[in-house]
C-alpha positions as CSV (number, residue, x, y, z in Angstrom):
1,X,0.0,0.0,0.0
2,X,1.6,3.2,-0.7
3,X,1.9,5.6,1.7
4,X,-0.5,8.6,1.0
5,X,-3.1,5.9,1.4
6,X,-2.5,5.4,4.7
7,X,-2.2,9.1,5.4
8,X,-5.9,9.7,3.6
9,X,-6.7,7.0,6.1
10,X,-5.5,8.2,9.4
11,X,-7.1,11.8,8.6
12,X,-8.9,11.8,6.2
13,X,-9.0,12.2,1.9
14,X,-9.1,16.3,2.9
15,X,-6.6,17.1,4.9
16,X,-5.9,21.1,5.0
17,X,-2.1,20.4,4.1
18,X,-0.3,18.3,1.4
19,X,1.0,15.1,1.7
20,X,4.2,13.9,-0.2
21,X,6.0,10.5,0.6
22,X,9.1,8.7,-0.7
23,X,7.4,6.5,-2.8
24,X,6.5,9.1,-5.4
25,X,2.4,9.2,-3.5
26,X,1.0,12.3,-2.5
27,X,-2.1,13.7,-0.6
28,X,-4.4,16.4,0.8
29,X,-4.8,19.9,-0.5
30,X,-3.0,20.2,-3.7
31,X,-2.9,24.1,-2.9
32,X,-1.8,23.8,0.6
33,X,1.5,26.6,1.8
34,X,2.2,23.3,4.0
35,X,3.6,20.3,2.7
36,X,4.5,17.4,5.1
37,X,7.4,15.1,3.3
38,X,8.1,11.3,4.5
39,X,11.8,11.0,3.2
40,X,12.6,7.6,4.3
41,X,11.5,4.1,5.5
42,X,12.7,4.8,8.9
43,X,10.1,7.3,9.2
44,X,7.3,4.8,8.8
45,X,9.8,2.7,11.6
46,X,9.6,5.6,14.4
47,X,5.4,5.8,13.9
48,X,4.8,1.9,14.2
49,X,7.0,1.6,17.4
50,X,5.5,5.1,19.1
51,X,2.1,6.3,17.0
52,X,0.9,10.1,17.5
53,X,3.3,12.8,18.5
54,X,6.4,10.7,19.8
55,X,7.1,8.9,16.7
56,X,6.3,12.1,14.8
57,X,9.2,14.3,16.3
58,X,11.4,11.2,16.5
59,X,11.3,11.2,12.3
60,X,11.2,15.2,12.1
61,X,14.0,15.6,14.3
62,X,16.0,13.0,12.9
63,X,15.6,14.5,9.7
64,X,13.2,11.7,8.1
65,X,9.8,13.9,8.3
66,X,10.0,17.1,6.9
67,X,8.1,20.2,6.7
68,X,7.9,22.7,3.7
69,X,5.9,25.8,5.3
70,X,5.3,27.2,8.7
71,X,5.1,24.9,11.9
72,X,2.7,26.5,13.5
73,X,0.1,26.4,10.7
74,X,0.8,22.7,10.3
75,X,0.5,22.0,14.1
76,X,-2.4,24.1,14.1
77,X,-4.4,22.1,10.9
78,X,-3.3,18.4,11.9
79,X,-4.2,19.3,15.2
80,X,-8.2,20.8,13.6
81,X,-7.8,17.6,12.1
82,X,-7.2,14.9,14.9
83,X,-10.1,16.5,17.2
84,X,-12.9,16.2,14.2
85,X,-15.7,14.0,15.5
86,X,-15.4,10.7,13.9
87,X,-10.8,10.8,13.3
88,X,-10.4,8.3,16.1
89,X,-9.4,5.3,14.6
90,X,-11.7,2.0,15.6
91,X,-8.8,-0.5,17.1
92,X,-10.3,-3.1,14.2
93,X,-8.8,-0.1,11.8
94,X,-5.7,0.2,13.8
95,X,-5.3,-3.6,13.1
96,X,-5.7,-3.2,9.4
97,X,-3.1,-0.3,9.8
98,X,-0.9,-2.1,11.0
99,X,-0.8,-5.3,8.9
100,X,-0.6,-2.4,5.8
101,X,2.3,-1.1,6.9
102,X,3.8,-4.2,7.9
103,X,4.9,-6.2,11.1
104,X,8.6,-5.7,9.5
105,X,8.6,-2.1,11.2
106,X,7.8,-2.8,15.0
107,X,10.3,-5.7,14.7
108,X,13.4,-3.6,13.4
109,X,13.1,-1.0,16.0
110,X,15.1,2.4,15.0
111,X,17.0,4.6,18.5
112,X,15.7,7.3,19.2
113,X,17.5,10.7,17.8
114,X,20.5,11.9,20.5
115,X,18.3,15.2,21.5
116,X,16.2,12.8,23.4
117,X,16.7,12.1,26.7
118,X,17.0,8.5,27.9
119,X,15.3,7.3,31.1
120,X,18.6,5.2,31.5
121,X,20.7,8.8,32.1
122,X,18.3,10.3,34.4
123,X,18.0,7.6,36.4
124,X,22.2,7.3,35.9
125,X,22.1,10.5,38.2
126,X,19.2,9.5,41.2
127,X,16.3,7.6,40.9
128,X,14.1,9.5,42.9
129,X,12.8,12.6,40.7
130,X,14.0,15.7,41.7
131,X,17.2,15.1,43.5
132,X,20.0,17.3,43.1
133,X,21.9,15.1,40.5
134,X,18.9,14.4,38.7
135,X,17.8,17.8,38.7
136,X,21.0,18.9,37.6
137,X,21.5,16.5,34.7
138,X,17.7,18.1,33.8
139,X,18.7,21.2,33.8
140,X,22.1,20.5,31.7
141,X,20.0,18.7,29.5
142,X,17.6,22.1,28.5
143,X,19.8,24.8,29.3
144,X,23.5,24.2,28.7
145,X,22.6,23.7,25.3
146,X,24.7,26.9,24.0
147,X,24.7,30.4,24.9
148,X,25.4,31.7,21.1
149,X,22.4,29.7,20.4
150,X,20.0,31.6,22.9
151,X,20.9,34.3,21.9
152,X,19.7,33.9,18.4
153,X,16.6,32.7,19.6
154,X,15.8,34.9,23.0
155,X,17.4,37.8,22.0
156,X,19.2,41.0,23.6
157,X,17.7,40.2,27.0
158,X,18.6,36.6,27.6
159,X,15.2,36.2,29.1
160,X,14.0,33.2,28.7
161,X,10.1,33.1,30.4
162,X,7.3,34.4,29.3
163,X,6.9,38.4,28.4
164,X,4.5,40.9,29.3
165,X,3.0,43.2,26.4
166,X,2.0,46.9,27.3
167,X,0.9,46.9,23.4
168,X,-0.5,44.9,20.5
169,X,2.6,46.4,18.8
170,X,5.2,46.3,21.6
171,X,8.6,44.7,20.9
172,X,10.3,41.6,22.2
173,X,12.7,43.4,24.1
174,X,10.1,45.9,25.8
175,X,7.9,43.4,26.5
176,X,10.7,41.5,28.3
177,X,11.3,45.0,30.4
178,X,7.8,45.3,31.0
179,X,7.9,42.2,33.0
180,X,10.5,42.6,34.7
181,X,9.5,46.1,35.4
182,X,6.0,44.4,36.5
183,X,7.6,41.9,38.6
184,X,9.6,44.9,40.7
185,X,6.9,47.0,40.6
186,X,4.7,43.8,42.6
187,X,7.9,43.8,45.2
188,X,7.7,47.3,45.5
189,X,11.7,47.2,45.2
190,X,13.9,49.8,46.6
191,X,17.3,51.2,46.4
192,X,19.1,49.4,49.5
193,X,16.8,46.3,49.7
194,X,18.3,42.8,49.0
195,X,16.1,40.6,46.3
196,X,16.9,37.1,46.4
197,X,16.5,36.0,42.7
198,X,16.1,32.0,42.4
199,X,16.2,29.9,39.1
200,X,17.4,33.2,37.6
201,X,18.3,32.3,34.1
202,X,20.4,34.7,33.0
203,X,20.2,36.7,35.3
204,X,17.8,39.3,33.5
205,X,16.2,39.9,36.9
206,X,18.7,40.5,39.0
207,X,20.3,43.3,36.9
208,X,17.4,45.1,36.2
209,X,16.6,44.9,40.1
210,X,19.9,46.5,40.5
211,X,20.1,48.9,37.2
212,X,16.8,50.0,37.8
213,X,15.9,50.1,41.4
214,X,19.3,50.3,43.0
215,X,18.6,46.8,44.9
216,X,21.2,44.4,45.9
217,X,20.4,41.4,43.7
218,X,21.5,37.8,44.3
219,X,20.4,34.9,41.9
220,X,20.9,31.6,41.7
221,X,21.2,28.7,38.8
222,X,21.9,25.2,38.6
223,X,23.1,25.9,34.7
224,X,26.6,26.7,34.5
225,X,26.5,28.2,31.4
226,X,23.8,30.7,32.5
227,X,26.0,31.7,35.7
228,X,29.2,32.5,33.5
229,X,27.3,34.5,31.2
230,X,25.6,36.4,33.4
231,X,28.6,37.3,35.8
232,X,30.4,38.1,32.6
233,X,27.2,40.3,31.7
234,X,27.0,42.2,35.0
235,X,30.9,43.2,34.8
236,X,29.9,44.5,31.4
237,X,27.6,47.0,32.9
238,X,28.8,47.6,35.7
239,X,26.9,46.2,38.1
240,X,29.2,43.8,40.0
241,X,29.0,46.1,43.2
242,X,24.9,45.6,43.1
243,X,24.8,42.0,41.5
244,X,25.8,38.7,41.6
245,X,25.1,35.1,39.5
246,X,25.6,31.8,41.6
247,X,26.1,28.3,40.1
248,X,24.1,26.7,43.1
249,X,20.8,24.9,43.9
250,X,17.8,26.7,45.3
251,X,18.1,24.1,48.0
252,X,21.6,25.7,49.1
253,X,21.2,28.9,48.9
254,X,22.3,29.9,52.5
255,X,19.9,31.2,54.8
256,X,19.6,34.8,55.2
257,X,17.0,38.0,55.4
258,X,16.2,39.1,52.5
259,X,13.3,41.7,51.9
260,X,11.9,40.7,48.4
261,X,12.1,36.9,46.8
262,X,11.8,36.4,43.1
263,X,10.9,33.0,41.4
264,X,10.6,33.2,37.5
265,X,9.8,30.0,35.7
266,X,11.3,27.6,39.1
267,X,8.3,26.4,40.0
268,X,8.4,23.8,36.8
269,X,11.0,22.2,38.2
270,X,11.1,21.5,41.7
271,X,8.2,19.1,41.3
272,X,4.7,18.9,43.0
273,X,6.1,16.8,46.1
274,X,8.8,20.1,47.1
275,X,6.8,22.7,46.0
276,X,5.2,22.8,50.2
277,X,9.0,22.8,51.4
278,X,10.0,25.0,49.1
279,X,7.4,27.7,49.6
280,X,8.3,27.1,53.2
281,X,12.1,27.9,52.7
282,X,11.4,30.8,50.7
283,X,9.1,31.9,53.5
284,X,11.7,31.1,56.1
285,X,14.4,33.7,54.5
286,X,12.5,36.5,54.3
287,X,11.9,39.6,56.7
288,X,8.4,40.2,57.8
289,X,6.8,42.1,55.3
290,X,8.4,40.8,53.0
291,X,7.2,39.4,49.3
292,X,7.4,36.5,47.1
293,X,6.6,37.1,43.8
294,X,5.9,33.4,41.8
295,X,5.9,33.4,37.9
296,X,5.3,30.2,37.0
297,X,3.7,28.0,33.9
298,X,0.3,26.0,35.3
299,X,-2.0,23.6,34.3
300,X,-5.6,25.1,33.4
301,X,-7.2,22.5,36.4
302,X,-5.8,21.8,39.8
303,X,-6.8,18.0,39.3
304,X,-4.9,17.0,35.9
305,X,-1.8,15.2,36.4
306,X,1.4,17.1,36.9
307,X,3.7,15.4,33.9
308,X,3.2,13.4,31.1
309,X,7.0,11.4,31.7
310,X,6.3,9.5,28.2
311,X,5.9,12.7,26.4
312,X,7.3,14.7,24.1
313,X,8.2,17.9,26.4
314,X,9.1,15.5,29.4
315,X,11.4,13.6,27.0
316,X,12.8,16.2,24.5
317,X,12.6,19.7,26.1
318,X,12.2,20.1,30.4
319,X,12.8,16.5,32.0
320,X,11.2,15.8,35.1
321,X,9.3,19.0,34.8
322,X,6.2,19.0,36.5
323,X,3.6,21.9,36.2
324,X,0.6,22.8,39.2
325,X,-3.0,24.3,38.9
326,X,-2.7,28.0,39.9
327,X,-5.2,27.3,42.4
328,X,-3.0,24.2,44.5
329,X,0.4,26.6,44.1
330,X,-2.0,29.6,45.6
331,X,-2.9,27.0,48.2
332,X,0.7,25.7,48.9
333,X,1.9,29.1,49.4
334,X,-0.8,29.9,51.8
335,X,-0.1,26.9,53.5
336,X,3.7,28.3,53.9
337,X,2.8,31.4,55.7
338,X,2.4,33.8,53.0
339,X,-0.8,36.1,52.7
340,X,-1.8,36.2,48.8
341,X,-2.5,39.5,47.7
342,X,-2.6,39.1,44.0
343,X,-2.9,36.7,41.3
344,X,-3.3,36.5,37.4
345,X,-3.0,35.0,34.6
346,X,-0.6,35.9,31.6
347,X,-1.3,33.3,29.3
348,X,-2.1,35.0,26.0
349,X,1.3,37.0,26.6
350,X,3.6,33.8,26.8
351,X,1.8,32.7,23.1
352,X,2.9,35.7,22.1
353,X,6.4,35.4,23.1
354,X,6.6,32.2,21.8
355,X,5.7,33.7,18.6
356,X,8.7,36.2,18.6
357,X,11.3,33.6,19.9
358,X,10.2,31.6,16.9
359,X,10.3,34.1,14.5
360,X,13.8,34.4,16.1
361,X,14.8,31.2,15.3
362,X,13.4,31.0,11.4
363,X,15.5,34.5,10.9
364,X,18.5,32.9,12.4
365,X,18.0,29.3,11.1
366,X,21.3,28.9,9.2
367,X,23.4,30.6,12.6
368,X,21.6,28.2,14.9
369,X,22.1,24.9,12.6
370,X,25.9,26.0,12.8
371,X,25.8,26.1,16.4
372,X,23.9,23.7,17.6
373,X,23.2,20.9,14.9
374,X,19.8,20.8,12.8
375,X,18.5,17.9,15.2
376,X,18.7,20.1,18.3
377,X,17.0,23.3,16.0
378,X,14.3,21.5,14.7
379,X,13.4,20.4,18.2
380,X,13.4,24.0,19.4
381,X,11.3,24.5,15.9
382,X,8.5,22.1,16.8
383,X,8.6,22.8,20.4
384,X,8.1,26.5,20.7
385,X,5.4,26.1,17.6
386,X,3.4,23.7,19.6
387,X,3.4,25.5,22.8
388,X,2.3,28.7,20.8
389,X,-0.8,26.4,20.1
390,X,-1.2,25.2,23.6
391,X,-1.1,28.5,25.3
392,X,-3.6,29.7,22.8
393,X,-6.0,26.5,23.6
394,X,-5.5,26.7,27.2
395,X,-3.2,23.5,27.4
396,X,-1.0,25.6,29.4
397,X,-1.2,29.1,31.5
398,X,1.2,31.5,33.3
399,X,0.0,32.6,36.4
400,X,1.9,35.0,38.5
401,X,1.2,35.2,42.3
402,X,2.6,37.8,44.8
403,X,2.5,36.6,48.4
404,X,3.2,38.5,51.5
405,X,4.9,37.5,54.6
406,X,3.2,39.9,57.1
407,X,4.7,41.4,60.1
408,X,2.2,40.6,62.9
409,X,-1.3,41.6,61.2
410,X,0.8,44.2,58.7
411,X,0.9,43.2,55.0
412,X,3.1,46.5,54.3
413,X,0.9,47.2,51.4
414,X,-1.2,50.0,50.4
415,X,-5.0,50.1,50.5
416,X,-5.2,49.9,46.3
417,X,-1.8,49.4,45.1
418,X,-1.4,50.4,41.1
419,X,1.4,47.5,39.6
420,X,1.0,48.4,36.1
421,X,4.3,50.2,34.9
422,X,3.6,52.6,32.1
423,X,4.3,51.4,28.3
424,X,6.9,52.7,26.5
C-alpha cells in the first residue's frame, strides 16, 4: 500500500495540508502553503513503534519527516484535524493499519534521535525525581545547550520566560522590560533592599533589580553556562558592586534576610512533592513584610496530572518537569505562611512570546544549525510552535502570584496598590 493511502486514512481524503512520501504518493490539498514530506523508510519505523506525537518528532527531528511551510500552521491544521468528531481510529482499523504497513517495522526498531533524553541517564544521576543530580543532569539537558544559540533565539535580554506586552505592537525586548519592570513594581523594590532571585536564568532579573531600582540582587542557577554568562554580563555593565550570579541549587542557597524573593519559571521544576518545602524555605528567609513574587507556567485544572513522563516535552525539552494548577500553588503558598494578595494569569502574553522567539529562530536558522546541529533546531522549531498552540488553547497558562509575609497583622501594602508600569 503506498503511503499517502495510509495518510488519507489516518485523517482523512481532505486534509488542510499536502501530503508527499518517498514512494512518489502524494495527498491532501494540492494548494496547501504546508507540505508534510516522509523522506525515508525509517520514518514509517519511528510511527509503528510510538504512534501520534512521539514517533512524529522522532522522524522530524532525525531529519526523516520534513516540513515545507510554517510549523505552526501545520501543528495548528493536523491538530483541527485529529479533534474532528469521527478521526479516532476504531482498534479493528488500527489492526488493518498495521498489517498495511507491515509487522517488519515494529520488529526492526530504530533509537531514538540523541536530543532525546534517555530514562537510563536520568536515572544514571538519582532515581528518585528531583534530586539534586537528577535535577542537575535536567537542567544541563535544557539549558546548557549553547549560549550563542539563545541568543539567536531569546534575543538581547537573555530572558527566557514568558513576556508581558504593554501593546499589541510592543517589541520583544520591551515586552521582556515590562515584566520585569512588573515583577519589581509587585515587590515594591527599593534602592538598598536585598532581592533574592532563584532559578534566575540569565540573570535578566537581577540586573534590572539592581540597574533600575538600585537593589542588591543575588540569583541563583543550577546551569553553569547561565552563571558565566551572566557574571560576565553584569561586569559588562557595571553592576558587580549591586549584583551577583551563583552556580548553586535553590536548595543551598544559605539562609539569610532578605526583603523581596523572586521566582521566574522555578516552580516547573522542583516538582509537585517540594513545592510545600520549598514555599516554606522561601518563606523562612525573608523579613516580615516581606514578598514572594511566583511566575510560574500552570496547568488550566488543579486536578490533571502534573507530567506526562512519556511525552514529548518530558522527554525532549524540560525532563522531570512538573507543572501545578494555579489554584494548589496559591494553596501551597498559603499553606507556607504567605498572605496572597494578588494573582493572574498571563497566558495570551507567553503565546505571544513564543511567537517572537520563533520568529527568532526561522531569521537565524542557518546561525543556529551551525551552532547547535539541525536535530537540536528542529526540536526548538516544533517545540516552541506547539506550545504557541497550547497556550492559545488553554493546554498551558502563566500565572503570576505575589505573596506577603506579614509582620504581625501588617501586609506592608497599600490600600489599592497600582502594579501596572507605564508602556513605553
Amino acid at each position: 500500500m503506498r503511503l499517502a493511502e495510509i495518510f488519507e486514512r489516518v485523517v482523512g481524503p481532505n486534509a488542510p495540508v499536502r501530503f508527499r512520501a518517498y514512494d512518489g504518493s502524494v495527498a491532501g490539498d494540492p494548494e496547501s502553503d504546508v507540505t508534510l514530506i516522509v523522506r525515508t523508510p525509517v520514518a514509517i519505523n519511528y510511527l509503528a513503534q510510538s504512534p501520534g506525537a512521539l514517533g512524529l518528532t522522532r522522524a522530524y527531528v532525525s531529519g526523516h519527516i520534513d516540513l515545507e511551510g510554517d510549523m505552526y500552521t501545520a501543528l495548528r491544521r493536523m491538530s483541527d484535524v485529529a479533534f474532528e468528531e469521527g478521526r479516532r481510529m476504531s482498534p479493528l482499523q488500527v489492526a488493518g493499519l498495521v498489517r498495511d504497513v507491515g509487522w517488519v517495522k515494529f520488529v526492526n526498531r530504530v533509537p531514538p534521535p540523541p536530543q532525546e533524553m534517555r530514562r537510563s541517564t536520568l536515572l544514571g544521576r538519582g532515581v528518585r525525581r528531583h534530586s539534586k543530580g537528577r535535577d542537575a543532569e535536567a537542567i544541563h539537558h535544557h539549558y546548557d545547550v549553547s549560549n550563542a544559540f539563545y541568543e539567536l533565539v531569546l534575543g538581547p535580554s537573555m530572558t527566557y520566560t514568558c513576556a508581558v506586552y504593554p501593546a499589541e505592537d510592543a517589541t520583544l525586548e520591551q515586552a521582556q522590560f515590562h515584566k520585569y519592570e512588573l515583577v519589581a513594581r509587585k515587590l515594591d523594590l527599593r534602592p538598598g533592599m536585598r532581592l533574592l532571585d532563584v532559578g534566575c536564568g540569565w540573570g535578566g532579573m537581577v540586573m534590572h533589580a539592581a540597574r533600575e531600582h538600585g537593589v542588591k540582587a543575588l540569583g541563583v542557577t543550577l546551569s553553569k553556562e547561565q552563571a558565566e554568562w551572566a557574571q560576565k554580563r553584569i561586569a559588562q555593565e557595571g553592576l558587580g558592586d549591586l549584583a551577583e550570579v551563583r552556580h548553586m541549587d535553590y536548595r543551598d542557597v544559605p539562609d539569610g534576610v532578605y526583603d523581596r524573593i523572586s521566582s521566574i519559571g522555578l516552580t516547573e521544576h522542583i516538582g509537585k512533592r517540594n513545592v510545600p518545602a520549598y514555599f516554606a524555605s522561601l518563606y523562612a528567609k525573608l523579613r516580615p513584610g516581606g514578598r514572594l513574587l511566583n511566575h510560574s507556567i500552570t496547568r488550566p485544572r488543579n486536578d490533571l496530572p502534573p507530567m506526562n513522563a512519556g511525552g514529548v516535552i518530558n522527554r525532549y525539552v524540560f525532563p522531570d518537569g512538573e507543572l501545578e494548577g494555579p489554584g494548589w500553588l496559591q494553596s501551597a503558598m498559603n499553606d507556607a505562611g504567605f498572605e496572597i494578595r494578588h494573582q493572574e494569569n498571563l497566558r495570551e502574553h507567553y503565546a505571544r512570546t513564543l511567537r517572537h522567539w520563533g520568529a527568532n529562530l526561522d531569521r537565524n536558522w542557518d546561525a543556529a544549525v551551525q551552532e547547535v546541529g539541525e536535530g537540536t533546531a528542529r526540536v526548538w522549531r516544533l517545540y516552541m510552535a506547539g506550545c504557541v498552540l497550547g497556550f492559545e488553547r488553554n493546554v498551558v497558562q502563566l500565572h503570576q502570584i505575589l505573596g506577603v509575609k506579614l509582620d504581625g497583622t501588617d501586609a506592608r501594602m497599600p490600600l489599592r496598590p497600582s502594579f501596572e508600569p507605564e508602556a513605553p
